[in-house]
Backbone as JSON Lines, residues from 0, in Angstrom:
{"i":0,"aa":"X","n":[0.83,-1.19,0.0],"ca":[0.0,0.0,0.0],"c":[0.88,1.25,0.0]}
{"i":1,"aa":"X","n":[0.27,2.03,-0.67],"ca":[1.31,3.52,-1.03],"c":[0.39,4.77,-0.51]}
{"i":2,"aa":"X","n":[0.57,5.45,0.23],"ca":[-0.37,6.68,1.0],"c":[-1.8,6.25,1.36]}
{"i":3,"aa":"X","n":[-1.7,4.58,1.99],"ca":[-2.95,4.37,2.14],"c":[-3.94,3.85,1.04]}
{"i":4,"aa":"X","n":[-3.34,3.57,-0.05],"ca":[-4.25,2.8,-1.59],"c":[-3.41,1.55,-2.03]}
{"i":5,"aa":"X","n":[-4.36,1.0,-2.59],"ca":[-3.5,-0.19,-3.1],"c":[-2.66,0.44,-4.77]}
{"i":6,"aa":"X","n":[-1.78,-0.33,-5.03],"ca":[-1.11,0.09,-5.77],"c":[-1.49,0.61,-7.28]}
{"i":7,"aa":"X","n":[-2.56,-0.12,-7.63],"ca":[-3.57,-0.41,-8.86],"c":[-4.29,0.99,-8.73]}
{"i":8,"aa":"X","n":[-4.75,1.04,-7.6],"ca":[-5.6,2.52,-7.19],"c":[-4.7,4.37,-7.46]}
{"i":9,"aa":"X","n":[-3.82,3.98,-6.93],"ca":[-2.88,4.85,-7.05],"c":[-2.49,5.13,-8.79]}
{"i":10,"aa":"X","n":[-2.27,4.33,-9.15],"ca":[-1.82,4.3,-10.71],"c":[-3.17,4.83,-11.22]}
{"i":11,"aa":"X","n":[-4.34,4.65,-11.17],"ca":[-5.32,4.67,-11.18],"c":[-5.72,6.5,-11.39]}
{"i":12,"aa":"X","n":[-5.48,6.7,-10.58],"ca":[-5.44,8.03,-10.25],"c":[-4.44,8.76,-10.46]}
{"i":13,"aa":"X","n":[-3.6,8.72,-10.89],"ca":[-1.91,9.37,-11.79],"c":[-2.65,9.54,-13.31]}
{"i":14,"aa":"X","n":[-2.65,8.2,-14.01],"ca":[-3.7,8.05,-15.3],"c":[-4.39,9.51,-15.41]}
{"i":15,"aa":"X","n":[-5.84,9.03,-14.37],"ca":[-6.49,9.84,-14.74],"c":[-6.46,11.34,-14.45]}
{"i":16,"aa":"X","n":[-5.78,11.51,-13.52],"ca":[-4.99,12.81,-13.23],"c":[-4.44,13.45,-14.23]}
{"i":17,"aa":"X","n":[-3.57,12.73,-15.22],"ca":[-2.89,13.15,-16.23],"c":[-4.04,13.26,-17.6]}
{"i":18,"aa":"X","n":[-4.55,13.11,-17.49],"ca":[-6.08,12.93,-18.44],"c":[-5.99,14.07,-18.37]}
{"i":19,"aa":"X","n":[-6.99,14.36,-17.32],"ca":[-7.45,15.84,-17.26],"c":[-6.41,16.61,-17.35]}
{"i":20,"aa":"X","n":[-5.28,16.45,-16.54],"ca":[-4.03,17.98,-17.41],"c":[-4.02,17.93,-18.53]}
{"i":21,"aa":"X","n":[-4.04,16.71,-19.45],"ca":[-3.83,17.39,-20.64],"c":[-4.92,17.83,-21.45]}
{"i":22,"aa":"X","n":[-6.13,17.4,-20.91],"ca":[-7.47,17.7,-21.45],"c":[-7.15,19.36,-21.19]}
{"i":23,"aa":"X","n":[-7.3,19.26,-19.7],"ca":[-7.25,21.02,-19.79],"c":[-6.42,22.02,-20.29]}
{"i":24,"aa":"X","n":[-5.02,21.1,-20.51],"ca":[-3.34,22.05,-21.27],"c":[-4.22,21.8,-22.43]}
{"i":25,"aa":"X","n":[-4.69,21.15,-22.7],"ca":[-4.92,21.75,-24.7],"c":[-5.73,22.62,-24.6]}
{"i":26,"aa":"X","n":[-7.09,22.74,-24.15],"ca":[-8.35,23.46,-24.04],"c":[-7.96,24.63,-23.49]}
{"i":27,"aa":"X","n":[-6.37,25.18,-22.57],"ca":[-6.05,26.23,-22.34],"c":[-5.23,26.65,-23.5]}
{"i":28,"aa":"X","n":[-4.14,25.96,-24.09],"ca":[-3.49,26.5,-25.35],"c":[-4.67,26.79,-26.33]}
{"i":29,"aa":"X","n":[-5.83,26.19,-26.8],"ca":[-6.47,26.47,-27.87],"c":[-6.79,27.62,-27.77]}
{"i":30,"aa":"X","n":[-8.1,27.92,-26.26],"ca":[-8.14,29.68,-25.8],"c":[-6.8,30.17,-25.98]}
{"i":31,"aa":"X","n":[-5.13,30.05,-25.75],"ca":[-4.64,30.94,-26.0],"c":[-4.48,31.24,-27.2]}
{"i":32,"aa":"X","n":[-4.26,30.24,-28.32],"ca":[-4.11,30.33,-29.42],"c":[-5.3,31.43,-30.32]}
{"i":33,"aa":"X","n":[-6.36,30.76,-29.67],"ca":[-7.23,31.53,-30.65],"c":[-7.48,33.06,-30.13]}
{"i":34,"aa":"X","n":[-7.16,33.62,-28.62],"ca":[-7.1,34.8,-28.6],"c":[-5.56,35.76,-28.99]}
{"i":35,"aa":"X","n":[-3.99,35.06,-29.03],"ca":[-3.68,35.44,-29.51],"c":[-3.07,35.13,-30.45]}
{"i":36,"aa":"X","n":[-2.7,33.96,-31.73],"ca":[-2.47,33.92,-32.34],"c":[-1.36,32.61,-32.43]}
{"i":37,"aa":"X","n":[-1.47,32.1,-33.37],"ca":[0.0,31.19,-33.51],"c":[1.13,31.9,-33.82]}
{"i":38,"aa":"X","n":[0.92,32.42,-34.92],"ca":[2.59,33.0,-35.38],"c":[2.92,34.11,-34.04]}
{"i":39,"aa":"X","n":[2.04,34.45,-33.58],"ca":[2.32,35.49,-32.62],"c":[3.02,34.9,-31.42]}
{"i":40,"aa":"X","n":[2.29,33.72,-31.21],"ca":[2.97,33.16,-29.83],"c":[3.88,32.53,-30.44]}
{"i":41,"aa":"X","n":[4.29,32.15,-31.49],"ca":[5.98,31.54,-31.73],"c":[7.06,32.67,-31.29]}
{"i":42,"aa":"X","n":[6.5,33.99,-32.43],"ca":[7.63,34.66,-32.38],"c":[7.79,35.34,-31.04]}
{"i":43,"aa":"X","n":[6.92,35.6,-30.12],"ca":[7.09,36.17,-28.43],"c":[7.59,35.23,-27.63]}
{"i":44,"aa":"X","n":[7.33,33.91,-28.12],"ca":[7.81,32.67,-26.55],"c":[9.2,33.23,-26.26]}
{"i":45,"aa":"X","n":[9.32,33.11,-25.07],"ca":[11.03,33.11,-24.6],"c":[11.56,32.05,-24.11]}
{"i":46,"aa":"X","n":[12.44,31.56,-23.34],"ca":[13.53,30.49,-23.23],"c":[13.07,30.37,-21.92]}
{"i":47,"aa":"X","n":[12.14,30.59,-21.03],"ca":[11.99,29.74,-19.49],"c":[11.86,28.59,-19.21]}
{"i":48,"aa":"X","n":[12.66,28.0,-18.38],"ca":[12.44,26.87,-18.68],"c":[11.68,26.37,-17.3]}
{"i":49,"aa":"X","n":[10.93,25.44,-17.18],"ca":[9.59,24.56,-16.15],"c":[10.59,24.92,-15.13]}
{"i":50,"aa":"X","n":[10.05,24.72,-13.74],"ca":[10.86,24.81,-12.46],"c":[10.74,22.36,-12.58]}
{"i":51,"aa":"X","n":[11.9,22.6,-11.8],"ca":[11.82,20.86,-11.22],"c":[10.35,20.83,-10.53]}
{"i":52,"aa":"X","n":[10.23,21.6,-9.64],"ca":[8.67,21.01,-8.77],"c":[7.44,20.99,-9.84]}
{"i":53,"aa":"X","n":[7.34,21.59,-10.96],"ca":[6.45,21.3,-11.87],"c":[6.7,20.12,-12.52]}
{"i":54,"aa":"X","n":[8.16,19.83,-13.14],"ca":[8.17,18.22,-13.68],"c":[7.93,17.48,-12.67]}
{"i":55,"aa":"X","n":[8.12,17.5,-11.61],"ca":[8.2,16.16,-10.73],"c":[6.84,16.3,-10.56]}
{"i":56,"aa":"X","n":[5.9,17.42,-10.34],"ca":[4.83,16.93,-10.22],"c":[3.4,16.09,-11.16]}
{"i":57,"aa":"X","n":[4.19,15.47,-12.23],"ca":[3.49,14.63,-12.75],"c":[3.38,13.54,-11.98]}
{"i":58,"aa":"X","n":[4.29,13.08,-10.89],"ca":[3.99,11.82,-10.46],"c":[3.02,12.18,-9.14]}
{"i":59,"aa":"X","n":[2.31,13.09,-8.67],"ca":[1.49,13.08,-7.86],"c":[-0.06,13.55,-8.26]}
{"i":60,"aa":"X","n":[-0.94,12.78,-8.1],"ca":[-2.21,12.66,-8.76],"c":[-2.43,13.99,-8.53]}
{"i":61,"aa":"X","n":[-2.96,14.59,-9.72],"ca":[-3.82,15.79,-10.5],"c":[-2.88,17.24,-10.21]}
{"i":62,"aa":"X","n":[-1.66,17.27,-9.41],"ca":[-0.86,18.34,-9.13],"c":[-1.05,18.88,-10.8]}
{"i":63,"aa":"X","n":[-0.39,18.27,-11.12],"ca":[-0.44,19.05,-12.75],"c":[-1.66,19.56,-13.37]}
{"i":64,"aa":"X","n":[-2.43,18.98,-13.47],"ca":[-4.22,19.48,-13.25],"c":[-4.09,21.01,-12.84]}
{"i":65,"aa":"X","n":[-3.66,20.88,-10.98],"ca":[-3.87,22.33,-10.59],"c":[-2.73,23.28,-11.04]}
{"i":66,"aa":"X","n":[-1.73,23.41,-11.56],"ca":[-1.06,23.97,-11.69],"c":[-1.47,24.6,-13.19]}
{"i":67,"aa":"X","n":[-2.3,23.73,-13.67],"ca":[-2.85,24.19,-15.11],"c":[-3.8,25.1,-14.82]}
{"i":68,"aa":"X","n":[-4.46,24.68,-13.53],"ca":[-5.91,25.78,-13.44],"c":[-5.54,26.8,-12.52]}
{"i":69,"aa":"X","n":[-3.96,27.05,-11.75],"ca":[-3.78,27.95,-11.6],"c":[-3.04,28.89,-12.46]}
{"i":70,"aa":"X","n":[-2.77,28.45,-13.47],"ca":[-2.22,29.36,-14.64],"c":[-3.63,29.97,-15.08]}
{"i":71,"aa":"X","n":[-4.53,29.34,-15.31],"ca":[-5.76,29.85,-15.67],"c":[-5.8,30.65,-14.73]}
{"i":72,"aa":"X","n":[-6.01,31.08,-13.26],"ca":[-6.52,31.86,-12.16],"c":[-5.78,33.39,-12.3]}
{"i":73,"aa":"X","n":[-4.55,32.8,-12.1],"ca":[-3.12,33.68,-13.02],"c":[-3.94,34.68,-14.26]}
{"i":74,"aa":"X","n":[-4.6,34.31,-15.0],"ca":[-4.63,35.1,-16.44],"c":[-5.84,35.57,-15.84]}
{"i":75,"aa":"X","n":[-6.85,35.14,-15.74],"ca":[-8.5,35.7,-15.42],"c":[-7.98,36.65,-14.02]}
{"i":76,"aa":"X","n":[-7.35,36.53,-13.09],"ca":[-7.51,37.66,-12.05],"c":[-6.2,38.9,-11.91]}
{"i":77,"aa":"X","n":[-5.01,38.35,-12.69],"ca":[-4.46,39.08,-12.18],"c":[-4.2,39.78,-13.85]}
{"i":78,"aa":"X","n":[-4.69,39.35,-14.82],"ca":[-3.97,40.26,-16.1],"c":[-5.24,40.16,-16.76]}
{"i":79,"aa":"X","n":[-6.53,39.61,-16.84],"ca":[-7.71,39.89,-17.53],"c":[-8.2,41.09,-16.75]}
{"i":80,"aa":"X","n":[-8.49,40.72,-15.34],"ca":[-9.58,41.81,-14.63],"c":[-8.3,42.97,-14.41]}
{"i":81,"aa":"X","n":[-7.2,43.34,-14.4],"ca":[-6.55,44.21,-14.59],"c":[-6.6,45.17,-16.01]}
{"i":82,"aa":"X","n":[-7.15,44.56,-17.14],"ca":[-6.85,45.55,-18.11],"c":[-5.77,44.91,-18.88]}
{"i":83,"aa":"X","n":[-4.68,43.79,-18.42],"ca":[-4.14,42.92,-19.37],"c":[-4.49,42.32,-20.48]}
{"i":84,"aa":"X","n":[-3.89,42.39,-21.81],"ca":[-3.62,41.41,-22.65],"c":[-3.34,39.88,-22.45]}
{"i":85,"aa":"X","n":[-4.14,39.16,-23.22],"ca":[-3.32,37.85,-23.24],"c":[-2.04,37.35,-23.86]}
{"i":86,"aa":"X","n":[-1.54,38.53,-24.71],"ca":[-0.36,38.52,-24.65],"c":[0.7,38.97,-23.96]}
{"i":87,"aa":"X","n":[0.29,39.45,-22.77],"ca":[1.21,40.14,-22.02],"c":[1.28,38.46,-21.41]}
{"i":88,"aa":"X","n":[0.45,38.06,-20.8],"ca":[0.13,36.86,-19.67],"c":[1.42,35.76,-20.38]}
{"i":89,"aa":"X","n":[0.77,35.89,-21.94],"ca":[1.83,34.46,-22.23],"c":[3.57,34.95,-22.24]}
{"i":90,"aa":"X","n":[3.92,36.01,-22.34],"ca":[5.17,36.81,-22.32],"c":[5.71,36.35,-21.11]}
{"i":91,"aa":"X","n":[4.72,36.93,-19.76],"ca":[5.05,36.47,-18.5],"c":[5.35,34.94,-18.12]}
{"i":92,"aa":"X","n":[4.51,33.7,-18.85],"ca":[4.77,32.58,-18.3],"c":[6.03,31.75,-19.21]}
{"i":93,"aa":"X","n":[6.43,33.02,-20.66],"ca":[7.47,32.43,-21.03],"c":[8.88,33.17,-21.03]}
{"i":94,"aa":"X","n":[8.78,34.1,-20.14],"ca":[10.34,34.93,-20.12],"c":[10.5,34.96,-19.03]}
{"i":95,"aa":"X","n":[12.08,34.99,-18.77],"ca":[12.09,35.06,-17.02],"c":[12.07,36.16,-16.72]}
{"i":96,"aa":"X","n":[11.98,36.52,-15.13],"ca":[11.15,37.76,-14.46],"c":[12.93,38.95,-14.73]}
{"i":97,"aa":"X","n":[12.78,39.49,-14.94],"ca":[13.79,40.59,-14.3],"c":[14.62,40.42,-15.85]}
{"i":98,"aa":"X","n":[14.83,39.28,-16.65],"ca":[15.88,40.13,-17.86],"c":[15.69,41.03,-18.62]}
{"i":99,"aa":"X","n":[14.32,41.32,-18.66],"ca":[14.38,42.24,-19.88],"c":[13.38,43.78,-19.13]}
């Protein structure tokens, strides 16, 4: 037993954990895409790269999930209801803070 589940259960719930992140990472790239653009978001992405606690958190059921729907929380409160662009938002989650 692993945190109290049998092992089958646990896997179980990683699976479907990872379901839904990527259900929701596409359904959030598509909204970004279609509000700002493909060629647009090629040529703005910058070089940030994931922190470790975001990769590692694929192995704990649905972390990645929330980290997707707090990127969403991220854009709707602090750069939509501000008067932000969604291109400012994607600038922010792809350049690091302070180089430029």
């Amino acid at each position: 037993m692993i945190f109290g589940m049998h092992e089958q259960d646990l896997m179980a719930y990683i699976i479907f954990g990872l379901s839904l992140n990527f259900l929701f990472s596409i359904l959030f790239g598509i909204y970004l895409t279609k509000n700002i653009g493909m060629e647009e978001m090629i040529q703005s992405k910058g070089d940030k790269e994931q922190s470790f606690i975001v990769s590692f958190s694929l192995f704990i059921p649905y972390a990645k999930m929330l980290i997707t729907l707090y990127r969403v929380a991220i854009l709707q409160i602090y750069f939509l209801n501000k008067g932000y662009s969604h291109k400012e938002f994607w600038i922010y989650m792809t350049h690091e803070q302070g180089k430029e």
